[in-house]
Legacy VTK file of the C-alpha trace (Angstrom):
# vtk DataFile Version 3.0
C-alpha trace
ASCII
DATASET POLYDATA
POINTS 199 float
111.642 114.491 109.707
110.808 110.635 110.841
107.969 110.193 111.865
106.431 107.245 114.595
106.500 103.755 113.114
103.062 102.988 115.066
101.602 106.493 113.932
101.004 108.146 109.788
102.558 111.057 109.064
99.432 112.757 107.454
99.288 115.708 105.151
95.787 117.625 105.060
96.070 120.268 101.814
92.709 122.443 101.892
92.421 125.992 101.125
89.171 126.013 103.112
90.015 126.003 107.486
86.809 124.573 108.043
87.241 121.296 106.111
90.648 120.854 106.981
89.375 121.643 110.630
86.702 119.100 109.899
88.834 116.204 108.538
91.596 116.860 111.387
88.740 116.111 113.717
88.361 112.519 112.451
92.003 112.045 112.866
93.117 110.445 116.656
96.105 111.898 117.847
97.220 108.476 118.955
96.989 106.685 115.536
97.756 110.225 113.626
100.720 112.189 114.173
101.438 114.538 112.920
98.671 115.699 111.268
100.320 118.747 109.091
97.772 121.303 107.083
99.082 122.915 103.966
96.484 125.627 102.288
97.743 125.826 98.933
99.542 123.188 96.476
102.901 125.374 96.600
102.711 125.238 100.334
102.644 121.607 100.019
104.960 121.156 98.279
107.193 122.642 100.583
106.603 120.447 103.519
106.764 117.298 100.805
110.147 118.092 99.674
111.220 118.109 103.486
109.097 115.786 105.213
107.664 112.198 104.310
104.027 111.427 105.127
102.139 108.483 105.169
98.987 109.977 103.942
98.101 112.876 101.626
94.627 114.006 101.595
93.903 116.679 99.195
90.577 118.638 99.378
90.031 120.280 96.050
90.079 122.915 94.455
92.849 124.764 95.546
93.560 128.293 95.573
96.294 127.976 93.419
95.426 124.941 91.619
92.989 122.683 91.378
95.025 119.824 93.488
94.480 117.419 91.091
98.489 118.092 89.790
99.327 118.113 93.132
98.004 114.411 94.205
99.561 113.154 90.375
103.078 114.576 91.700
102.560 113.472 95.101
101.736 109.686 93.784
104.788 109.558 91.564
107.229 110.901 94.134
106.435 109.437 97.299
104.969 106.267 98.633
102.013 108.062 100.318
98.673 106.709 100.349
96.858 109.571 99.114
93.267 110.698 98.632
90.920 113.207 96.815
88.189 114.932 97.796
85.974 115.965 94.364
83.159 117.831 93.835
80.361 115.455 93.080
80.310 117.325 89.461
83.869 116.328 88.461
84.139 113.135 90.354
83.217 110.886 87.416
86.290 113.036 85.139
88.604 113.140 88.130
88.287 109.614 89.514
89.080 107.698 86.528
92.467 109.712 86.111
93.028 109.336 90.011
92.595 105.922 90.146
95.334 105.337 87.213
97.604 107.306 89.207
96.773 104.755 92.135
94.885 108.081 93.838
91.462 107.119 95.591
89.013 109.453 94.975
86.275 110.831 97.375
82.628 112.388 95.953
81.571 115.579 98.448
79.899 116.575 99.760
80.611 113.559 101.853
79.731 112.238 105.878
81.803 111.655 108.182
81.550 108.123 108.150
82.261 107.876 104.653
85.288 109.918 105.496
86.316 107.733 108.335
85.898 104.274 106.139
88.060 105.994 103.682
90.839 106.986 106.310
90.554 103.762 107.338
91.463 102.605 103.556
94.235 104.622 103.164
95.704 103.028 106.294
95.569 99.861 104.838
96.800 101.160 101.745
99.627 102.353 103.145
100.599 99.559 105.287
100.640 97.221 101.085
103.168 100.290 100.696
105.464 99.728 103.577
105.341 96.178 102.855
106.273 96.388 99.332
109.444 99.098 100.152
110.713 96.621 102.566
110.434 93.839 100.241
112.397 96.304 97.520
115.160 97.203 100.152
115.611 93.309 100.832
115.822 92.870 97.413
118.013 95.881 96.559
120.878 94.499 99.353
120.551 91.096 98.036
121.391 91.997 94.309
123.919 94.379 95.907
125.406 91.439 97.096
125.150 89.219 94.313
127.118 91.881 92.540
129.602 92.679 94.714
130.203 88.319 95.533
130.344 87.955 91.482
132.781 90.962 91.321
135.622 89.014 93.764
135.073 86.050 91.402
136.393 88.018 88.600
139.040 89.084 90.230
140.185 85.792 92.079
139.660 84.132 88.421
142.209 87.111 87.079
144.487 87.301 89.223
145.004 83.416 90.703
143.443 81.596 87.777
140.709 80.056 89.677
137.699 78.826 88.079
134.168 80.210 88.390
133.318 77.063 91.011
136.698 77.586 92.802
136.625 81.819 93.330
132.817 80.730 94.582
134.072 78.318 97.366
136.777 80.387 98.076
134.631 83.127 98.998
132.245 80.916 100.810
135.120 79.589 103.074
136.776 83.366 103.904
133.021 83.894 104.769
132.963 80.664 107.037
136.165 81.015 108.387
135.836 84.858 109.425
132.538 84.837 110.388
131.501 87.884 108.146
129.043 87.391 104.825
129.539 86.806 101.552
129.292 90.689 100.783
132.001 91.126 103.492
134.134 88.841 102.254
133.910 89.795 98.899
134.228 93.181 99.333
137.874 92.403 101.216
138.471 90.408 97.926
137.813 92.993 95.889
140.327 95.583 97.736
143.377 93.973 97.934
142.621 93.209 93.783
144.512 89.805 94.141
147.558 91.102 95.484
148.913 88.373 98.405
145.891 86.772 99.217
146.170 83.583 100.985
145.817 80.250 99.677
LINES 1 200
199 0 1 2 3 4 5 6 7 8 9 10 11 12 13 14 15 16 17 18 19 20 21 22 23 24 25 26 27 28 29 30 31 32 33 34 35 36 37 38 39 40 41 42 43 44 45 46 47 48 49 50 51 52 53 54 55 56 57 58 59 60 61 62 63 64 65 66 67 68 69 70 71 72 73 74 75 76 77 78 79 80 81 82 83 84 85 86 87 88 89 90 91 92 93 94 95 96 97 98 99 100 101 102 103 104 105 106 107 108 109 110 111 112 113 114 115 116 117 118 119 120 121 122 123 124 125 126 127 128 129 130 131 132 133 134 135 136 137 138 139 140 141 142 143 144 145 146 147 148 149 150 151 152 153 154 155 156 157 158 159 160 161 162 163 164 165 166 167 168 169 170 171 172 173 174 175 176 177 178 179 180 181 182 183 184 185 186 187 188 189 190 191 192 193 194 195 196 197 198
């Protein structure tokens, strides 16, 4: 499922209908969409494995669990901004582990303006997120392409005894004179393997 660039995908996991009733109420349609509810960690799971959200908010404990496993999974295997909700008794044992995990934590009983500000955090949280996964995408392509350029230098150097500086400006001047990349024009290197390439 993709979800609206200018909306978050969020994921409310509460075994009780009233607070997930009550934190879907702070959520604006037009800012959060769509707002999914899961009841138990296993039916979470579910919609995580086919659906990406923006933001997690888990409202422990669980009936199956005490959600704590749940957010810890959640953080490792998706790049959610995701939040607790701990009883005030456990929140000093729960947020320090949380916050390792890059989880934020939330004390309740708790207002609705706490709750809010805290929405309001994971927003921004997850916004850092998108930036850094773009960042790793750009930088994924370009070492994609720094491997596939060094690649037709090997084989240039092999098979017409060019040096490093020579297979390099070759490449750059099929890239030139074709129009295409670097990457394109090292990947057409790299196919024909040497054989009858022109001067």
């Amino acid at each position: 499922m993709v979800f609206d660039s200018d909306t978050y995908g969020v994921l409310i996991v509460s075994s009780s209908e009233k607070s997930a009733a009550f934190i879907r109420g702070l959520l604006s349609p037009n800012r959060f969409y769509p707002v999914v509810t899961a009841d138990s960690s296993g039916q979470a799971r579910r919609y995580l494995a086919s659906s990406g959200f923006d933001i997690i908010i888990v409202n422990t404990p669980l009936n199956d669990e005490v959600g704590i496993e749940l957010a810890d999974q959640a953080a490792q295997d998706t790049g959610a901004a995701i939040m607790l909700l701990v009883g005030g008794a456990q929140y000093e044992h729960v947020s320090c582990r949380a916050e390792k995990n890059g989880i934020f934590a939330v004390s309740k009983p708790t207002s609705a303006q706490t709750l809010n500000q805290a929405i309001r955090l994971l927003c921004v949280t997850r916004e850092r997120m998108k930036a850094l996964e773009r960042k790793n995408i750009d930088l994924k392509k370009k070492m994609d392409e720094i491997r596939t350029v060094n690649h037709a230098k090997w084989v240039l150097i092999e098979y017409r005894n060019m040096t490093e500086e020579q297979a390099h400006r070759f490449i750059e001047k099929k890239a030139m004179d074709r129009r295409m990349s670097k990457r394109e024009a090292a990947e057409e290197i790299i196919k024909t393997c040497g054989a009858d390439l022109p001067a």
